[in-house]
C-alpha positions in Angstrom: -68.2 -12.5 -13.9 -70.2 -10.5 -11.2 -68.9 -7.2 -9.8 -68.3 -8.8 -6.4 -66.4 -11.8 -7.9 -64.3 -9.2 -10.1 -63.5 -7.3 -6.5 -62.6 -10.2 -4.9 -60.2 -11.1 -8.0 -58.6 -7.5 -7.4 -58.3 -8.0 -4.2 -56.5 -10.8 -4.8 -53.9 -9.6 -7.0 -53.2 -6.0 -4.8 -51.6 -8.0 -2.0 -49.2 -9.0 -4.4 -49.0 -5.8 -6.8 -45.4 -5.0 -5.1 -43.7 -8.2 -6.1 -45.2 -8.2 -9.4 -43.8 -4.7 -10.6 -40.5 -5.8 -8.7 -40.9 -9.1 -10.8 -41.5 -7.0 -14.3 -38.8 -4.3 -13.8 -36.5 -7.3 -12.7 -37.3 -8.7 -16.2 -36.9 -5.6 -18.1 -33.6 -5.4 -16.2 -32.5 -8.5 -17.4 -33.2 -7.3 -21.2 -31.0 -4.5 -21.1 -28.2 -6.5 -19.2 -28.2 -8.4 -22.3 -28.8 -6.1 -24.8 -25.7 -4.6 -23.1 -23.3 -7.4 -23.0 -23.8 -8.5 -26.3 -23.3 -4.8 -27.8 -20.2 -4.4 -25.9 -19.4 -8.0 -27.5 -19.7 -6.6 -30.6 -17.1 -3.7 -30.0 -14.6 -6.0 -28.4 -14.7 -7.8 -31.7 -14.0 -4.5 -33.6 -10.9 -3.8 -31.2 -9.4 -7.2 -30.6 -6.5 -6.7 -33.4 -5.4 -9.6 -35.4 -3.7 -11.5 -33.2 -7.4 -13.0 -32.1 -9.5 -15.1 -34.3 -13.1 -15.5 -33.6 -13.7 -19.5 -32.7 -17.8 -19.4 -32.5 -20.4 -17.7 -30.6 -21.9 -19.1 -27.6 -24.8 -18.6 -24.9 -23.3 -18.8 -21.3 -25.9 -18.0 -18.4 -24.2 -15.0 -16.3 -25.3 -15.1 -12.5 -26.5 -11.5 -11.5 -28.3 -9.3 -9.5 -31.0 -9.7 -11.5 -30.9 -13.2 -11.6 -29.7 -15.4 -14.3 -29.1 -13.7 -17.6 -28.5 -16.1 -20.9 -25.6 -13.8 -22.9 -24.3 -15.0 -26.2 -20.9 -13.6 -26.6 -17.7 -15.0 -29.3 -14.9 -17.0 -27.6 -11.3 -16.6 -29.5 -8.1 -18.4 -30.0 -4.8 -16.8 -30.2 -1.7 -17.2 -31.7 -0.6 -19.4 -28.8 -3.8 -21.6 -29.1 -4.7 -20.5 -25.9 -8.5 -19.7 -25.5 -10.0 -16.5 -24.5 -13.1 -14.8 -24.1 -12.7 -10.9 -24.0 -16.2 -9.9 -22.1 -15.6 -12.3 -19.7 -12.1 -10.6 -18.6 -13.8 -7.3 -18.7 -16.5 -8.8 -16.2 -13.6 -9.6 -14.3 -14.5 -13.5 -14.2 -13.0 -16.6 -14.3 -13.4 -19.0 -17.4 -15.2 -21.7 -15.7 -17.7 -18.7 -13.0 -19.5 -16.8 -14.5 -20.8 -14.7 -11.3 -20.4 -11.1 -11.2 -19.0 -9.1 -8.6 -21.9 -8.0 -6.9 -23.3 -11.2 -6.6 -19.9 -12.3 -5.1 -20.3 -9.8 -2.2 -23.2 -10.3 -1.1 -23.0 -13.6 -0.8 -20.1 -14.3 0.6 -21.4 -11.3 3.4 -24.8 -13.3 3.7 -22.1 -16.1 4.6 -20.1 -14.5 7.0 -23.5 -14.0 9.1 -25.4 -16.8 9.0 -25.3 -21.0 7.6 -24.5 -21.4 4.0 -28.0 -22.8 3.4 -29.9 -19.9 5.0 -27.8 -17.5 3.2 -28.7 -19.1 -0.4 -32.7 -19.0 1.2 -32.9 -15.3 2.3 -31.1 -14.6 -1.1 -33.9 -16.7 -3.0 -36.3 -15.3 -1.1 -35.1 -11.1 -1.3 -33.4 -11.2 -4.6 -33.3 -12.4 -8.0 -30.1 -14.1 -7.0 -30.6 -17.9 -7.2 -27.4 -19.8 -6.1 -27.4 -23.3 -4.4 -25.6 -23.7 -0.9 -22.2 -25.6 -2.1 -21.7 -22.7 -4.9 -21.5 -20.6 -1.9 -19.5 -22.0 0.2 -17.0 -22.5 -3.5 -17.0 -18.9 -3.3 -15.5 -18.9 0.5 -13.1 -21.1 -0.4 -12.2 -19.3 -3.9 -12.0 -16.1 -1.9 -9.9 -17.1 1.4 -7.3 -19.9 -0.1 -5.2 -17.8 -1.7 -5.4 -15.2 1.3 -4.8 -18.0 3.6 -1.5 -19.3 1.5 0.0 -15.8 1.6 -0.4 -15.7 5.7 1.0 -18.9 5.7 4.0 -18.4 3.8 4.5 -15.1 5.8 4.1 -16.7 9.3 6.3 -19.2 7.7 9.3 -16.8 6.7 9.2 -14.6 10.3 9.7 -18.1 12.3 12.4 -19.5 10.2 14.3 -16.2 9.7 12.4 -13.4 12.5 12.4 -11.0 9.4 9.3 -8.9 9.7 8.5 -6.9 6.8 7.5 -2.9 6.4 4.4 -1.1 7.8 2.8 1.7 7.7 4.1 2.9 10.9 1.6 4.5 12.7 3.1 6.0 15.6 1.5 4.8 18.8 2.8 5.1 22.3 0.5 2.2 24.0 -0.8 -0.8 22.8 -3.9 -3.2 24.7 -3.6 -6.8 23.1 -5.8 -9.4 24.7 -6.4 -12.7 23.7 -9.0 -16.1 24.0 -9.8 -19.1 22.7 -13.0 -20.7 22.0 -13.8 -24.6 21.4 -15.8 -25.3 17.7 -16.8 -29.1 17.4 -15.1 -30.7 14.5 -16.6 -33.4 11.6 -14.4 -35.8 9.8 -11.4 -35.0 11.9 -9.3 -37.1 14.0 -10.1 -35.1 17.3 -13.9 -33.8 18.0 -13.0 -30.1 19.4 -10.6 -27.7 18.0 -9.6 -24.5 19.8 -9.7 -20.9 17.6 -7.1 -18.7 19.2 -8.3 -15.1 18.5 -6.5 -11.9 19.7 -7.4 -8.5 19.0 -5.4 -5.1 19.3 -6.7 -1.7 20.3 -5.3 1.9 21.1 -7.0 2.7 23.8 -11.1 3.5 24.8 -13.6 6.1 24.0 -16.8 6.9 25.5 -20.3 6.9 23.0 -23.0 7.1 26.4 -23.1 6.8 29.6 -20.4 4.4 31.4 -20.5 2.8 28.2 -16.9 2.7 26.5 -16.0 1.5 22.8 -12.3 0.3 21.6 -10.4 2.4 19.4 -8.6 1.4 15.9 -9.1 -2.2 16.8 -7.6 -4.8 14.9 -8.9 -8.6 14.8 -7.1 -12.1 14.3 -7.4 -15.4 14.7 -6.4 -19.2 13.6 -6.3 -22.5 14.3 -2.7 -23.7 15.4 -0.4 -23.8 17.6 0.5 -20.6 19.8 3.8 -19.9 18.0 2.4 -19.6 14.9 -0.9 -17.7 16.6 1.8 -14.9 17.9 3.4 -14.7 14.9 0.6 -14.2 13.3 -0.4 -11.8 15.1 2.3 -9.6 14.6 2.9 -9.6 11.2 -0.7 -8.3 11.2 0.5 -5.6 13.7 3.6 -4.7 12.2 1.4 -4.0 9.0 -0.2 -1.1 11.0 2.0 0.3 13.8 5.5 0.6 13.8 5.6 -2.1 16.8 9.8 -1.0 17.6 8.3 2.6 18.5 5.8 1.6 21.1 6.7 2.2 24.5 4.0 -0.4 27.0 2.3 -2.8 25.2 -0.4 -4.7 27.6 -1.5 -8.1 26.5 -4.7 -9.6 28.6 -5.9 -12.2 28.4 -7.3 -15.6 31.5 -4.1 -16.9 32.6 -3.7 -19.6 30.1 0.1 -20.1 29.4 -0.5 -19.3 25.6 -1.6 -16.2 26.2 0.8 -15.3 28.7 3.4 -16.6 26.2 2.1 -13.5 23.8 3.3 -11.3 26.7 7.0 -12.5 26.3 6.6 -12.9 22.5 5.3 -9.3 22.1 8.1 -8.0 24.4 5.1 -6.5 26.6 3.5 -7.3 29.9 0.6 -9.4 31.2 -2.8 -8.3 32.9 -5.2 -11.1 34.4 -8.2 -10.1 33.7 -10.4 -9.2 36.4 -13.8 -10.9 34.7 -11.8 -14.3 34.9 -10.3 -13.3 38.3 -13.5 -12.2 39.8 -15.3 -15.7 38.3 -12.5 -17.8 40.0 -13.0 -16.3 43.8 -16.7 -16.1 43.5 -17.2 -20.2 42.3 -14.5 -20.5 45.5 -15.8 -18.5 48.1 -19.4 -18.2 47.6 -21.2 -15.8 50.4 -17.8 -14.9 51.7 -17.8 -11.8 50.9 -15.8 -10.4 53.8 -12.7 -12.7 52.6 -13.3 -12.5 49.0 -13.6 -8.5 49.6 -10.0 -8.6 51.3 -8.5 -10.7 48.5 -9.7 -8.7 45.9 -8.7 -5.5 48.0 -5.1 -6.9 48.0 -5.3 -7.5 43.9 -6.7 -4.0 43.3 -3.7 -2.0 45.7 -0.8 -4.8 44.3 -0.1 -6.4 47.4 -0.8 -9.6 46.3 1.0 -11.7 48.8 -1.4 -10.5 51.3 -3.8 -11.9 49.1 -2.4 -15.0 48.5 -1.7 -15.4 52.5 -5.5 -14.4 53.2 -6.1 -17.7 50.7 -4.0 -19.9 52.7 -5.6 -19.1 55.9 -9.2 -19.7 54.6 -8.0 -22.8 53.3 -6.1 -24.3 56.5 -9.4 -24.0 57.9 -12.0 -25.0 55.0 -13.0 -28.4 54.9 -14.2 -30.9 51.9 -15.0 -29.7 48.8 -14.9 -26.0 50.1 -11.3 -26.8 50.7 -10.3 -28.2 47.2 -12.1 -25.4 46.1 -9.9 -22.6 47.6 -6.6 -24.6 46.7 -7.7 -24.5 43.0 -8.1 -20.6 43.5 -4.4 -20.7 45.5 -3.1 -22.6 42.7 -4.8 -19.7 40.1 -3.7 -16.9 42.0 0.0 -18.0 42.5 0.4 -19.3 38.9 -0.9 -15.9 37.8 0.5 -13.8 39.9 2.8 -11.6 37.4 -0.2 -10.2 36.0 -2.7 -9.5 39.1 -1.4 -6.0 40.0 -3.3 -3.6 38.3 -1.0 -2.3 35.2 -2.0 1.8 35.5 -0.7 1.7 39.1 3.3 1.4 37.9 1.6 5.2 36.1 -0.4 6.6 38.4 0.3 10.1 36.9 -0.8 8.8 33.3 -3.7 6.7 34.1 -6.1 8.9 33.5 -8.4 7.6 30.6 -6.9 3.9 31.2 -9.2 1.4 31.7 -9.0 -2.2 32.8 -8.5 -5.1 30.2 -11.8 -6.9 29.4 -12.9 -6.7 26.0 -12.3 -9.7 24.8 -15.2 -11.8 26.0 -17.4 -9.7 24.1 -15.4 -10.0 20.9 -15.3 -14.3 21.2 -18.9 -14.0 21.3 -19.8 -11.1 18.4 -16.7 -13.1 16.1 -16.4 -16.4 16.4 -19.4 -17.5 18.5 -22.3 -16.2 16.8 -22.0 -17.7 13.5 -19.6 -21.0 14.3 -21.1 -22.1 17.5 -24.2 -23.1 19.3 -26.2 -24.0 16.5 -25.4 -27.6 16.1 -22.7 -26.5 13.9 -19.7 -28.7 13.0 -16.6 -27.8 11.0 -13.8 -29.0 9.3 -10.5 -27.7 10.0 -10.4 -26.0 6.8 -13.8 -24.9 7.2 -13.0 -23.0 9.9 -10.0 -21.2 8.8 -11.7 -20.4 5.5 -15.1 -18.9 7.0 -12.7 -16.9 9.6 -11.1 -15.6 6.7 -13.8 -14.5 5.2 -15.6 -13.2 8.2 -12.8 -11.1 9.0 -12.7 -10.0 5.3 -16.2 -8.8 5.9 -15.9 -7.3 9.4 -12.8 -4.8 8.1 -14.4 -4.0 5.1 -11.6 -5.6 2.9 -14.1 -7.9 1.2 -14.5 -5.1 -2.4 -10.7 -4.8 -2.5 -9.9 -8.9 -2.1 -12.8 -9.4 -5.3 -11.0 -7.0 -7.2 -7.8 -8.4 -6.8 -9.1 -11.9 -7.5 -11.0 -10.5 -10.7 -8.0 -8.5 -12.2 -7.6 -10.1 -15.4 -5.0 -8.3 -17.8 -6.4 -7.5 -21.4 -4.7 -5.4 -24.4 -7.9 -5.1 -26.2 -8.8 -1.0 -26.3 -11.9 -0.2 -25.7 -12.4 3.6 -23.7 -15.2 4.0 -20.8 -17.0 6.6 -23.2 -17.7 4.7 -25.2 -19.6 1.8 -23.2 -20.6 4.2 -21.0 -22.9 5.8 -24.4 -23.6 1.9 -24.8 -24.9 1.9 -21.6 -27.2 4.6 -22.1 -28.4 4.2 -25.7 -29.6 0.6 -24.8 -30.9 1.8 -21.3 -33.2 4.1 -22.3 -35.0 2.8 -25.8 -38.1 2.0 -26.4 -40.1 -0.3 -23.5 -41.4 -3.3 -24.9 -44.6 -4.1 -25.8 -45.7 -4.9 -21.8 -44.5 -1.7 -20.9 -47.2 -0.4 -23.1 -50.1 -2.4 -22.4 -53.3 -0.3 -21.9 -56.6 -1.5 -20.2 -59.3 -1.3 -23.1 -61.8 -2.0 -20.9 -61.8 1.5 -19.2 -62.7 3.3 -23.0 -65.1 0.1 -24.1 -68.8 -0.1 -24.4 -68.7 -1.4 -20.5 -67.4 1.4 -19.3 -70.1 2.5 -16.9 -70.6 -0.9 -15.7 -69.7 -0.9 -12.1 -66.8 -3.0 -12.0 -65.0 -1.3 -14.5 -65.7 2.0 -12.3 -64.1 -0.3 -9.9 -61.5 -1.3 -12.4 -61.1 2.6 -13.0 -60.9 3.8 -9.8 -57.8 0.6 -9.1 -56.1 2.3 -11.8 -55.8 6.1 -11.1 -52.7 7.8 -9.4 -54.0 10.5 -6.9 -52.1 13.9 -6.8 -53.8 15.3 -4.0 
């Protein structure tokens, strides 16, 4: 081979060089994982007692971070016939998964953000971590049914006998709810739309830049149901945190639509149109009136909103057409929404300092449900839905670690201490490299050693300190 064709075959493999270290430490990795394993079989053996009798030995293929390791580890049968494997229930997995934790979070947070099958392509693509699509979404459902059986049963229980269980009573003496819904298209359902009720629950605002505000202690929830259960809901997640009987003004937003303003009576509080929804309704009505639409909104800010509601009547004895129908349907808004139009921090004028108006909702449809559930030509299944949502919401608090580890706990009486895998760990980790580790290029000490491309060669392979 000439020297030129021996640069261009470098220059080839350099491109490249990143992913093929990543590829051979990935390997060596995957040794020691099951060099480790299978050590740590062996002292399970030593300490299972003699209740346990050893039924074979078999290869099972673990899914990790490193990708798929084979492991041969010894399955047992107990005095009850029941059949166990002990390194399994120290992984923490399930007889019939064999995926470790890790793997477990990260996927399911690769799922929370983006389509099952992109998820199990970017992890193909960035990892070692080879799953197919429907073992994903297996993992959502494995993660959220249980959670989603417990809410159930609770929401359950407060409507039939309005007991609500203990919190952690955090003392607080205001409390901003506001709630949406958004429309997700539905496959193999009887109906084609179903609407996700989502609420969330703040303390209050702080500021991070200029004119720029951020809630504070918020807390997240939606379903799929009715708006009974949706409230209820609600607060049982809200009596988890706050000691709801202590709270002195509790403020639920929200567009006027009677389930929200329902929440207002449920949660004993008080409801605030908001202004994003009121402002939409007399713009789309009035148009370029701004003179009258500055008046009615005048009247909404200052609480005199029979004023406002007369200047709509006038405007529309005198429209005509569709400008007419138009300002009816804003009449009809205004009047059916009236309880909440007055602005909330004039009934405190003395305490409304560092109050702001309701209005953060719209921004939380969008970054919670939209995003991942909507506008991509997505369709769901009713239990879809209130699996990924479960899941999402898992992700977004940063409950995800603690629901796997509650899921995983698997009780075992064999004794084994954390010393002493901990020295397994370290004995195995550190021997010898094998023989791949060690390979040497000849070439740079053979009789072609001043032939140009091995100066070439040479130079390729030389680590500069300067």
């Amino acid at each position: 081979m000439s020297v030129s064709e021996s640069a261009a075959e470098l220059k080839s493999i350099l491109p490249g060089l990143d992913r093929l270290i990543l590829d051979k430490a990935i390997e060596w990795g995957r040794h020691c994982y099951k060099a480790i394993l299978e050590e740590v079989d062996g002292v399970l053996t030593e300490a299972k007692g003699c209740k346990l009798d050893v039924e074979h030995r078999r290869e099972v293929w673990y899914q990790t971070c490193l990708g798929a390791v084979k492991v041969k580890r010894r399955q047992y049968r107990g005095e009850e016939g029941r059949g166990r494997c002990l390194l399994d229930e120290y992984l923490g997995m399930g007889r019939y998964s064999h995926i470790t934790a890790s793997v477990k979070e990260l996927a399911l947070e690769m799922a929370s953000t983006m389509p099952y099958r992109r998820s199990a392509t970017v992890l193909r693509k960035t990892t070692a971590i080879d799953l197919a699509h429907q073992t994903i979404w297996r993992l959502v459902a494995k993660v959220a049914d249980p959670y989603l059986d417990k809410a159930k049963r609770e929401v359950r229980s407060l409507l039939e006998t309005g007991e609500i269980p203990g919190s952690e009573g955090r003392q607080v003496a205001r409390l901003m709810v506001e709630a949406d819904g958004v429309l997700l298209s539905l496959q193999r359902e009887r109906e084609r739309k179903a609407e996700v009720k989502l609420g969330i629950a703040y303390e209050g605002w702080e500021k991070v830049g200029k004119d720029r505000y951020q809630t504070v202690n918020k807390t997240c929830f939606a379903m799929v149901g009715g708006e009974e259960s949706f409230w209820a809901g609600m607060t049982l997640k809200l009596q988890h945190k706050y000691d709801l009987a202590g709270l002195k003004e509790t403020i639920v937003g929200g567009d006027g639509a009677r389930w929200v303003k329902e929440g207002a009576s449920y949660l004993g509080g008080r409801f605030q149109l908001d202004r994003y929804h009121l402002n939409r309704e007399l713009t789309a009505a009035l148009g370029k009136d701004k003179d009258t639409k500055g008046r009615i909104w005048h009247a909404c800010e200052t609480g005199a909103v029979e004023s406002g509601l007369q200047i709509l009547a006038e405007a529309t004895s005198q429209a005509k057409g569709e400008q007419a129908v138009r300002l009816a349907r804003v009449y009809r808004y205004l009047w059916e929404n009236r309880s909440g139009v007055a602005d909330y921090r004039l009934d405190n004028p003395d305490k409304s300092q560092g109050l702001r108006r309701t209005g953060a909702m719209e921004g939380n449809v969008d970054k919670l449900v939209v995003r991942r559930m909507k506008n991509q030509g997505m369709s769901w299944s009713i239990k879809g839905i209130r699996r990924l949502l479960c899941v999402r919401f898992l992700v977004l608090e940063n409950k995800l670690v603690g629901r796997l580890r509650e899921g995983n706990s698997v009780e075992t009486t064999t004794p084994i201490t954390r010393k002493r895998i901990r020295r397994i760990v370290t004995n195995l980790s550190c021997q010898e490299p094998d023989d791949w580790l060690k390979a040497t290029l000849p070439a740079l000490r053979g009789p072609h050693a001043a032939r140009p491309w091995v100066r070439a060669l040479k130079g390729l392979s030389e680590v500069s300190t300067l």
